[in-house]
C-alpha positions as CSV (number, residue, x, y, z in Angstrom):
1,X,51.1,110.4,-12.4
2,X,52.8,107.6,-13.4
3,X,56.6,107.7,-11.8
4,X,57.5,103.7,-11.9
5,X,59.8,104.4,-14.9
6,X,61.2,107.2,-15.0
7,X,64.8,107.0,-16.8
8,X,67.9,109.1,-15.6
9,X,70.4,110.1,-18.6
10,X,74.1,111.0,-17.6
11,X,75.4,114.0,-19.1
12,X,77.3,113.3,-22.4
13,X,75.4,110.3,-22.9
14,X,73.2,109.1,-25.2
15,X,70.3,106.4,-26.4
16,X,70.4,103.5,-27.9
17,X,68.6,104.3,-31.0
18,X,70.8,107.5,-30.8
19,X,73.3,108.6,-33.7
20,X,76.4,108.6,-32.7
21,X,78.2,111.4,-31.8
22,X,81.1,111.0,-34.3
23,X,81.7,108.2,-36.9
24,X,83.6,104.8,-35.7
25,X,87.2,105.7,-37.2
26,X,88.0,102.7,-39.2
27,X,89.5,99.8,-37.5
28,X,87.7,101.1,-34.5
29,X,89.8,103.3,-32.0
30,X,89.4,105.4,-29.2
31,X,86.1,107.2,-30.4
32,X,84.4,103.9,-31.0
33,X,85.0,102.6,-27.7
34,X,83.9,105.7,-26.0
35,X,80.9,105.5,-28.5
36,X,80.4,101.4,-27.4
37,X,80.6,102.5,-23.1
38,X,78.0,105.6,-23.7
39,X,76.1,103.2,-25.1
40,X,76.1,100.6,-22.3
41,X,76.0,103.2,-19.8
42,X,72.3,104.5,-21.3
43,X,71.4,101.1,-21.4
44,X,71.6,100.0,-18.0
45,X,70.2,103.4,-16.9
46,X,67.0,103.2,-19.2
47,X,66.7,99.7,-17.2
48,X,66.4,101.9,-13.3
49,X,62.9,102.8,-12.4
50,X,63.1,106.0,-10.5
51,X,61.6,103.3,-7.7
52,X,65.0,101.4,-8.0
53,X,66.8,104.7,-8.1
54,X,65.0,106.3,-5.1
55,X,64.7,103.1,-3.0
56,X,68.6,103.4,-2.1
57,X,68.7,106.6,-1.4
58,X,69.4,106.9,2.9
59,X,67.7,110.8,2.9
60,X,63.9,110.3,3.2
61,X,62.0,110.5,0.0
62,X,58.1,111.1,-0.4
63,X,56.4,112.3,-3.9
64,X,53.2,113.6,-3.8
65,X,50.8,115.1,-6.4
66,X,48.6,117.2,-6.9
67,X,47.2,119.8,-4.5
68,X,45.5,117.5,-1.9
69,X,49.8,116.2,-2.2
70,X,48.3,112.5,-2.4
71,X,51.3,110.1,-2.5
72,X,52.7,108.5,-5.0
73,X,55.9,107.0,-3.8
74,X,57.9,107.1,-0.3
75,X,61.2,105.2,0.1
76,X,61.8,103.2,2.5
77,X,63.8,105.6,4.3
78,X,60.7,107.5,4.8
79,X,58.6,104.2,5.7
80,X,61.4,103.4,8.2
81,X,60.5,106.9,10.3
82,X,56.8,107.0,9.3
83,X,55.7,103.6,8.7
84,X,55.2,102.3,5.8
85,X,51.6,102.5,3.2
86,X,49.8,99.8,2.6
87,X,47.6,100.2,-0.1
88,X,43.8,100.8,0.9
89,X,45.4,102.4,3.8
90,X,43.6,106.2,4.4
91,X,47.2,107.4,5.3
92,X,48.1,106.9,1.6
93,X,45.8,109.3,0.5
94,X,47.8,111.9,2.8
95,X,51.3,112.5,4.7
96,X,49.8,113.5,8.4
97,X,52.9,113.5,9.7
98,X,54.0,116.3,7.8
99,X,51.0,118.4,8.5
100,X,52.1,118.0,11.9
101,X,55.4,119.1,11.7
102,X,53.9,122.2,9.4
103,X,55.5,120.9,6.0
104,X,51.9,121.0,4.0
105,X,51.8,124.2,4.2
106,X,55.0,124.6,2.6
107,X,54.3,122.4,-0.1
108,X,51.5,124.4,-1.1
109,X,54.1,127.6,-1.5
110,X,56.0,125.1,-3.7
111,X,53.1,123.8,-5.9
112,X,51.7,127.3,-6.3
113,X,55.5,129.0,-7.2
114,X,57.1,126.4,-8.8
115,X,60.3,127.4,-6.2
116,X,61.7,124.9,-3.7
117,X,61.6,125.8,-0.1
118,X,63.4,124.6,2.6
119,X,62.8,124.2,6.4
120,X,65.8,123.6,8.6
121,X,66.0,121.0,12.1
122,X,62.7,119.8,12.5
123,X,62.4,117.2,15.6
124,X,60.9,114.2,14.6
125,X,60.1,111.2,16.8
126,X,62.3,108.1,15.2
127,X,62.4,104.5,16.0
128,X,65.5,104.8,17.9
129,X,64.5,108.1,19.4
130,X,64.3,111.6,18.5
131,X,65.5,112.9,15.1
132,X,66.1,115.8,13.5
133,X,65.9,116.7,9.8
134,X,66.1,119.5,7.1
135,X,63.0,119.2,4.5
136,X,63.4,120.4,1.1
137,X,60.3,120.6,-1.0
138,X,61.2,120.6,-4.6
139,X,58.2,121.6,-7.4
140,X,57.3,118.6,-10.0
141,X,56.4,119.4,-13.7
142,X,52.9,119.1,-14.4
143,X,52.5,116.1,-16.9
144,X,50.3,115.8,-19.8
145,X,47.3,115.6,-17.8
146,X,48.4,118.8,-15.9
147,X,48.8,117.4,-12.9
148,X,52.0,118.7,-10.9
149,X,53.6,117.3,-7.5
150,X,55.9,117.8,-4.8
151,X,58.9,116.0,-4.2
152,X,60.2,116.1,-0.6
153,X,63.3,115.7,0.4
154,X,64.6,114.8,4.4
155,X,68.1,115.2,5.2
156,X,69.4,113.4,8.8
157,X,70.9,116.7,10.7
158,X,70.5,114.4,14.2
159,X,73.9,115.1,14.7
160,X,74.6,118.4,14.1
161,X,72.0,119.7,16.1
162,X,72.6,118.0,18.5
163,X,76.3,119.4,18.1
164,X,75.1,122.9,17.9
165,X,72.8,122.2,20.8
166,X,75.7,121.3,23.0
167,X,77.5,124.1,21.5
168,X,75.0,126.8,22.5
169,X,74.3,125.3,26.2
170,X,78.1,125.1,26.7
171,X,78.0,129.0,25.4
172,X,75.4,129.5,27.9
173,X,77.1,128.3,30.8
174,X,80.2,129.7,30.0
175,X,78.5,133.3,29.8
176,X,76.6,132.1,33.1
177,X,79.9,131.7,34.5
178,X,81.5,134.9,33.4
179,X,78.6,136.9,35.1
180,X,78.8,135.3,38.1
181,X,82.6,135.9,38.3
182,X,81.7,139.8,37.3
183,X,79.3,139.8,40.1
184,X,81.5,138.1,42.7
185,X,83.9,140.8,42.1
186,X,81.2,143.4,43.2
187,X,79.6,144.0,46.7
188,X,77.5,141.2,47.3
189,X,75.3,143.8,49.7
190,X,75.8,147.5,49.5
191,X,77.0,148.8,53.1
192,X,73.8,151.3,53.9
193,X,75.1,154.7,55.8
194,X,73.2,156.4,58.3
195,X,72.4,159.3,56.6
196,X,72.0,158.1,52.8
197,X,70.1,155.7,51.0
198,X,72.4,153.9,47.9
199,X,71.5,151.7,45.6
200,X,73.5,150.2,42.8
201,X,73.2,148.4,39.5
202,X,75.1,146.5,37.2
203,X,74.6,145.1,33.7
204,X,76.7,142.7,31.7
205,X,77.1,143.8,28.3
206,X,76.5,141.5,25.0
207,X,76.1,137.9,25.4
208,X,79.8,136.8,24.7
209,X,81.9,134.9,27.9
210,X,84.1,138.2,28.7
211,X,83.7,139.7,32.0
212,X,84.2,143.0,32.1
213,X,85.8,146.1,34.1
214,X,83.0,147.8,35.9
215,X,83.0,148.2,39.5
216,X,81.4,150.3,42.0
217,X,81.5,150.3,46.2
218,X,80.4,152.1,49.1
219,X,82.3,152.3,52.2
220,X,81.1,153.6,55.6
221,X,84.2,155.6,57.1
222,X,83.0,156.3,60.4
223,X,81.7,160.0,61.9
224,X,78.7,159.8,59.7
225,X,81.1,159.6,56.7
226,X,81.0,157.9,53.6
227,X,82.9,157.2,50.7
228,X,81.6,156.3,47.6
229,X,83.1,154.9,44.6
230,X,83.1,153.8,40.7
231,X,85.1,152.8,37.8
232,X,86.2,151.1,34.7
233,X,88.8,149.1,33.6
234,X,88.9,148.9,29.3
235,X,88.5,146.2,27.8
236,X,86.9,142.7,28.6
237,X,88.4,139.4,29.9
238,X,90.2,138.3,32.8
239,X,92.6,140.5,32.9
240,X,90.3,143.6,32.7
241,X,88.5,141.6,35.9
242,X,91.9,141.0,37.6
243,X,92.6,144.4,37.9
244,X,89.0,145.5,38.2
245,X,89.4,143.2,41.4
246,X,92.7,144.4,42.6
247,X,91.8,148.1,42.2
248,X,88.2,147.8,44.8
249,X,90.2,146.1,47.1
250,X,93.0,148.8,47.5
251,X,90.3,151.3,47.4
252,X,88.7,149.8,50.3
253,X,92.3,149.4,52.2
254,X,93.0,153.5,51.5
255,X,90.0,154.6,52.2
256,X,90.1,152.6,56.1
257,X,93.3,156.2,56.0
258,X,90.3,158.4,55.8
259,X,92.3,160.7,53.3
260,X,90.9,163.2,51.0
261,X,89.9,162.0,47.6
262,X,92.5,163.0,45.8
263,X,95.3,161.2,47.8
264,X,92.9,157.9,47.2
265,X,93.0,158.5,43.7
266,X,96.6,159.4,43.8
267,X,97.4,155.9,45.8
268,X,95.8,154.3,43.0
269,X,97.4,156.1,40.4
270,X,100.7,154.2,41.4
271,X,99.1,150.8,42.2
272,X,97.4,150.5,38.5
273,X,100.6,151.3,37.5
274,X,102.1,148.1,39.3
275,X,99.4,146.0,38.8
276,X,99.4,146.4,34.8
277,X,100.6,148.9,33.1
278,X,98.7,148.2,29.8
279,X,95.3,148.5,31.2
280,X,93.6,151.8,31.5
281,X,91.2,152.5,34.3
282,X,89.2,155.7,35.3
283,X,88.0,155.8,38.8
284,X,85.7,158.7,40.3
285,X,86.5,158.5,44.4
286,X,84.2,160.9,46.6
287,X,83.4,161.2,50.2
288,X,79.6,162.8,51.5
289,X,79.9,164.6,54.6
290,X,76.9,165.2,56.4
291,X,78.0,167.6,58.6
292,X,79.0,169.3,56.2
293,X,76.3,168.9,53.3
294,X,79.1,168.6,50.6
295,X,80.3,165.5,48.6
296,X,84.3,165.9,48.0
297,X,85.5,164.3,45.3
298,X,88.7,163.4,43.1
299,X,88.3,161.9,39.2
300,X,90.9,160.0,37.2
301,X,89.6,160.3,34.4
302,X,86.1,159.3,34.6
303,X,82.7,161.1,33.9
304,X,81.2,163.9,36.1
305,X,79.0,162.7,38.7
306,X,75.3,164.3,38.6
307,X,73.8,165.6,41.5
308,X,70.0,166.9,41.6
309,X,69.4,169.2,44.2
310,X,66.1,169.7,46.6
311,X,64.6,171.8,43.6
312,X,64.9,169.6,41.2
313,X,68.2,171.1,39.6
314,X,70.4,168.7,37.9
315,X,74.1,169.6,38.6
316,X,77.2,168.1,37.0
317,X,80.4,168.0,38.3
318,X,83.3,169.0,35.8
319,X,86.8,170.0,37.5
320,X,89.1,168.6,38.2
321,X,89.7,165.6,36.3
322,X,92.9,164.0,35.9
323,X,94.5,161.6,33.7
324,X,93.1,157.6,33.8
325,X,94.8,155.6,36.4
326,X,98.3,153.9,36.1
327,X,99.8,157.1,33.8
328,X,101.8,158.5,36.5
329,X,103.6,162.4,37.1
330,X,100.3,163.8,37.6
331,X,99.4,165.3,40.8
332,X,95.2,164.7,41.4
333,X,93.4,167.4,43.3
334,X,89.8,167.2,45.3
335,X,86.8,169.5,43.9
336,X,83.4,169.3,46.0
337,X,79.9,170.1,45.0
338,X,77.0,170.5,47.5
339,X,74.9,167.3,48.5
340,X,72.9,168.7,51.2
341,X,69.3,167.0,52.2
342,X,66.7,166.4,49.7
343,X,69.8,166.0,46.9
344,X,70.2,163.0,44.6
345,X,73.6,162.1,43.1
346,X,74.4,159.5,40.3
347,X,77.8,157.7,39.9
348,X,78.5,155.9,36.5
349,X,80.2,154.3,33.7
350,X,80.3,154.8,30.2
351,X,78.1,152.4,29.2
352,X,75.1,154.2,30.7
353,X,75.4,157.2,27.9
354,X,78.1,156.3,25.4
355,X,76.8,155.5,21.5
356,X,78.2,155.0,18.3
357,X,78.4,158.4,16.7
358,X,77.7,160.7,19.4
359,X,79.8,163.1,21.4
360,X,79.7,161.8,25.3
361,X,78.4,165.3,26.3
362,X,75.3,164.5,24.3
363,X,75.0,161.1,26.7
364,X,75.7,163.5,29.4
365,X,72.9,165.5,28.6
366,X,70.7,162.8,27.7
367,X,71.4,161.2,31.8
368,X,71.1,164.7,33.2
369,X,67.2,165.5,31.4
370,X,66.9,161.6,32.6
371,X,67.6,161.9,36.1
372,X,65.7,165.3,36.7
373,X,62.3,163.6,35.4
374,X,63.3,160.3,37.4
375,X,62.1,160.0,41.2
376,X,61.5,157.3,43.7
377,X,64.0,155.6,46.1
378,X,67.3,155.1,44.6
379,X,66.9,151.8,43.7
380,X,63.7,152.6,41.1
381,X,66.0,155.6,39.8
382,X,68.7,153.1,39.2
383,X,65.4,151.3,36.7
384,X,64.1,154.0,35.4
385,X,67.9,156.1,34.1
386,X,68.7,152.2,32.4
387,X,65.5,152.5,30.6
388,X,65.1,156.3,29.6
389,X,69.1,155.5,28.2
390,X,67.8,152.9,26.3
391,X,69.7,149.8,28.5
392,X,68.3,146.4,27.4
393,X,69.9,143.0,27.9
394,X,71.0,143.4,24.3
395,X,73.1,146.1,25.3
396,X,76.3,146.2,24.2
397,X,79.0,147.1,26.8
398,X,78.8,146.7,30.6
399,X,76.7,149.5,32.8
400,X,77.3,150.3,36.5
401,X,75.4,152.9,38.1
402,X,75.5,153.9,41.8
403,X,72.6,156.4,42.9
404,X,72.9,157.8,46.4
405,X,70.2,159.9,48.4
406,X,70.7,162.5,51.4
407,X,67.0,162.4,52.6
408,X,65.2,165.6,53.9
409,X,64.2,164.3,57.6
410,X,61.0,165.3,58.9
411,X,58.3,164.7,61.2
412,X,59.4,161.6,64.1
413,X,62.6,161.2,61.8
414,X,63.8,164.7,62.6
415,X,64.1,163.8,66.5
416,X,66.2,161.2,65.6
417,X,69.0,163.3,63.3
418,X,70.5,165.7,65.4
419,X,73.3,168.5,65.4
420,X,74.8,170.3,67.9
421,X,78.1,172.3,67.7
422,X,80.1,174.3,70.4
423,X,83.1,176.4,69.6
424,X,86.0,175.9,71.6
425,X,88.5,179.4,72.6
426,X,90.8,177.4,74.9
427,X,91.9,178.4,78.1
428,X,91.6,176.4,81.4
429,X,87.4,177.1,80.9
430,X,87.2,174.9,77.9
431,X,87.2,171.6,78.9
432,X,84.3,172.4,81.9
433,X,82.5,174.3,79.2
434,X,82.5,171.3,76.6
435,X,81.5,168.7,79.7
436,X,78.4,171.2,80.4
437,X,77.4,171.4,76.6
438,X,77.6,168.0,76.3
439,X,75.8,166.7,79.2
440,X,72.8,169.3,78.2
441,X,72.8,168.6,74.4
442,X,72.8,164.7,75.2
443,X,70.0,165.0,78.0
444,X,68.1,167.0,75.8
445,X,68.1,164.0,73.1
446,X,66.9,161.6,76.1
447,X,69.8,159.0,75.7
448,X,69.9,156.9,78.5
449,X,72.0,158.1,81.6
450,X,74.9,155.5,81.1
451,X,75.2,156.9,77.5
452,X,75.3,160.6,78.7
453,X,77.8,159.6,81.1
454,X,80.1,157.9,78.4
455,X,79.5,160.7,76.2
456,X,80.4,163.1,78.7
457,X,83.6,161.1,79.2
458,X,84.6,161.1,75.5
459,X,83.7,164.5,75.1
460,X,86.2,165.4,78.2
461,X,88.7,163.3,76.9
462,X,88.7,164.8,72.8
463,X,88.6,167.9,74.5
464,X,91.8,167.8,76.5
465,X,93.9,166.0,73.9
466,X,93.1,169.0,71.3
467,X,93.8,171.2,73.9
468,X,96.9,169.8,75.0
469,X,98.5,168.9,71.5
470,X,96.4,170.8,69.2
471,X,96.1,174.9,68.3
472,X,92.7,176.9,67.6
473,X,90.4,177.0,65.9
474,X,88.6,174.0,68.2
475,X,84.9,173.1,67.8
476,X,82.8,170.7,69.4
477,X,80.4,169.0,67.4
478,X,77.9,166.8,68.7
479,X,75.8,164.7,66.2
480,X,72.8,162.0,66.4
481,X,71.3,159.4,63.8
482,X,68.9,156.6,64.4
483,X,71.8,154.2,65.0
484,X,74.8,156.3,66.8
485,X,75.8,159.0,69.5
486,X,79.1,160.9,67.2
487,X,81.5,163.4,69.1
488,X,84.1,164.7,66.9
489,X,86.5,167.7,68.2
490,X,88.2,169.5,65.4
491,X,91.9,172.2,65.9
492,X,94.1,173.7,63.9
493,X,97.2,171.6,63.5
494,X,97.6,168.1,61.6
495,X,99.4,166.0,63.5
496,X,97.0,162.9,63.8
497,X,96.9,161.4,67.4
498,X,98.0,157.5,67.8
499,X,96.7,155.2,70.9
500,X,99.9,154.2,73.1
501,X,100.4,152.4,75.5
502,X,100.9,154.6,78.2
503,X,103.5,153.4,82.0
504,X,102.1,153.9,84.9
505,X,104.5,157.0,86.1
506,X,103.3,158.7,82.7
507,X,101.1,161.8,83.1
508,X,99.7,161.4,79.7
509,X,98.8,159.2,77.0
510,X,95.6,157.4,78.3
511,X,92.9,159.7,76.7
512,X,93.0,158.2,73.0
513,X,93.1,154.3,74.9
514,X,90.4,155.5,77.1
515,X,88.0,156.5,74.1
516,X,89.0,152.9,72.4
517,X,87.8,151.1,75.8
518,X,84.4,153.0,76.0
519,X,83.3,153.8,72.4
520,X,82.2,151.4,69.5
521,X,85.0,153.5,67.3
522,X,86.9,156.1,66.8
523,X,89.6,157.9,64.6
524,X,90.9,160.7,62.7
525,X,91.4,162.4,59.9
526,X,93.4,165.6,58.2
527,X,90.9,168.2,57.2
528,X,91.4,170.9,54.5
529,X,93.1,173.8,55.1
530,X,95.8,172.2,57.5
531,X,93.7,171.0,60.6
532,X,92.7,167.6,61.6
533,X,89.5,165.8,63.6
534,X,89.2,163.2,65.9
535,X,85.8,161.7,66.6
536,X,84.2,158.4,68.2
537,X,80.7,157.3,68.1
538,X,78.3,155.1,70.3
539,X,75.8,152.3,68.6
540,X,72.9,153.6,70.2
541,X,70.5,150.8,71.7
542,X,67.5,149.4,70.0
């Protein structure tokens, strides 16, 4: 292949020995001087060599031929990178360097199809460091002999890699950055309750910079109590994180009230309100009593929480639901479903079951098959719903889930959860009566005798302030976990008591400050139907 003198013709132009494209007009004239510059044009071109031509090009230039692609001409852009060939020089007889950066292969597509391929940013080491180029391999025709090459083509994208690099990693960290502003927002450690296990999980959706709305929490209210919530602010940013932020932190401030759900959710009904009234959040607030063995709950708007009972049975809850958070006139009420030991519940957002083109009640449906196949401690539940929903990182909006267990105590556990209950009739026998079930129930449970004494004392002090300010029905209700002594006296009317400072010529007033001295905590609450409980509680030693 002989490519030393290869001419290049403009467009329009012609050769020397050429006939002219139209007749000199006489006198000469515009078409003859066009005619006389065509003419020098061709004649300096026909002069180039394609070596000439080639040689001050600044892309990197190789021809090759045939299929072993032996070279017949580099540029010295190409020797500057690679180093130049000398003839006799084995390297002639070859490019290695662009076997190694898998361009031969390439070339063979090219001298087999007779199409040009193209790779894009290959990292090359240069004399001033490392480079990156785009190779285009573009097919030869065959000459008389039938021999065909390859022409290859490097174009210097150094710089915009690099700029895309830098693009990307700042991307990265801005993403980075966003997630751990998301998380922040969260509990950094769930609070663990005596009587439940919880675990929670959250997953950023896409792989843009916005934070998102999801939030979850649970919050230990005292008397074996606990609250649990979860919501969602729309939309994604920092506004949607604001109040995402705003609303877990008044949700922990009302429920420190200990009120029923639905005067939480009804609290934050106004707040969202305040805080922006553009954003629309749903919120699902609910409180697990263990006394009880029910999970009372109030919903703004937000999906039905799950529960699987001891069999197996997946539950949903469905009324009542109100409006999303931050509308306004409408008056929340609580609903309850029972979450007595053995049970499972899961808390969620809509990212866990929502998809394009389905009804939500299919996603429902899909979670509730999902969580009665799915066992384990909460934690592996929390895994194993993500995957049977089809979560990946891929996935395209933000996922909370909050999975609580009431656990079914037996064996050496059962000694160490405990109820005992007493009702109350009043009269002047009530109080000696409640001292007498006390001291037996906590002698029976082997506490040490300091803490039956104080328990004795707290009991006779609950006792006579429900008897004194309070109306029936009273009960008594001792109860025992591994990490606290709870006494908690329950009547009829709702006035909730307050700790005073009481004079010394008072009569009264010192019981509620006397249970503040002596216990770890204490409080009180409203309870349905127009009654109210006070309770305190004893950290048990280890």
């Amino acid at each position: 292949m002989n490519i030393t003198r290869w001419s290049v013709r403009l467009p329009g132009t012609q050769r020397r020995n050429a006939a002219p494209a139209e007749p000199p007009a006489p006198g000469g004239g515009v078409p003859a001087a066009r005619a006389e510059l065509a003419d020098e044009v061709t004649h300096v071109l026909d002069a180039l060599s394609v070596h000439d031509m080639l040689g001050q090009v600044p892309a990197l230039i190789a021809v090759t031929y045939g299929p072993a692609h032996r070279i017949g001409y580099v540029n010295d852009a190409y020797a500057d990178v690679f180093g130049p060939r000398k003839p006799g020089d084995p390297a002639r007889e070859a490019l290695p360097e662009l076997a190694e950066l898998g361009i031969l292969s390439l070339m063979d597509q090219v001298l087999r199809s007779g199409k040009p391929r193209t790779v894009k940013a290959r990292g090359v080491a240069t004399p001033s460091g490392q480079g990156y180029f785009t190779f285009t391999c573009t097919p030869i025709q065959a000459t008389a002999a039938g021999v065909g090459g390859v022409l290859v083509f490097a174009a210097d994208v150094t710089d915009q890699f690099q700029s895309a690099e830098r693009l990307r990693e700042s991307e990265r960290r801005v993403h980075d950055i966003a997630v751990t502003l998301q998380r922040s927002l969260l509990p950094q450690e769930l609070e663990q309750p005596d009587d439940l296990r919880v675990a929670a999980t959250y997953q950023p959706g896409g792989t843009d910079a916005a934070v998102g709305g999801d939030w979850y929490d649970v919050i230990t209210l005292g008397a074996g109590r606990t609250a649990l919530v979860i919501g969602d602010v729309m939309g994604r940013g920092v506004r949607a994180a604001a109040v995402m932020g705003q609303l877990r932190t008044a949700v922990r401030a009302y429920a420190r009230l200990d009120l029923p759900p639905h005067e939480v959710i009804q609290l934050l009904d106004g707040l969202a309100a305040e805080i922006d009234a553009t954003q629309i959040a749903t919120c699902v607030y609910a409180v697990h009593d263990p006394s009880e063995g029910r999970l009372s709950y109030a919903s703004a708007g937000h999906l039905p929480i799950l529960v699987r009972d001891a069999q197996g049975i997946v539950h949903r809850t469905d009324e009542p639901t109100g409006p999303p958070l931050g509308t306004g006139g409408w008056m929340h009420t609580s609903g309850s479903i029972p979450l007595g030991p053995g049970s499972t519940a899961v808390l969620y957002t809509d990212g866990l079951i929502e998809r394009r083109g389905e009804d939500i009640d299919e996603g429902v449906a899909s979670l509730m098959n999902a969580l009665a196949g799915a066992t384990g401690t909460p934690s592996v539940i929390c895994d194993r719903l993500l995957r049977a929903l089809g979560v990946t990182s891929e996935h395209d909006d933000d996922v909370a889930v909050l999975v609580l267990q009431y656990p079914d105590h037996e064996g050496a556990d059962s000694e160490l959860f405990r109820n005992a209950s007493l009702d109350l009739l009043g009269g002047i026998e009530a109080a000696p009566r409640a001292r007498a079930f006390a001291s037996g129930v906590l002698e029976t449970w082997r506490f040490p005798v300091e803490l039956v004494d104080l328990g004795v004392l707290a009991t006779s002090e609950l006792v006579a302030n429900s008897l004194q300010h309070g109306i029936p029905p009273m009960r008594l209700r001792l109860r025992r976990t591994d990490r606290r002594l709870i006494i908690e006296v329950t009547d009829g009317d709702d006035h909730l008591p307050r700790r005073r400072r009481a004079e010394p010529a008072d009569e009264s007033g010192r019981g509620i400050s006397i249970i503040a001295t002596v216990a770890s905590a204490w409080g009180s609450r409203r309870t349905p139907g127009g009654g109210k409980a006070v309770w305190c509680e004893f950290a048990l030693p280890r």
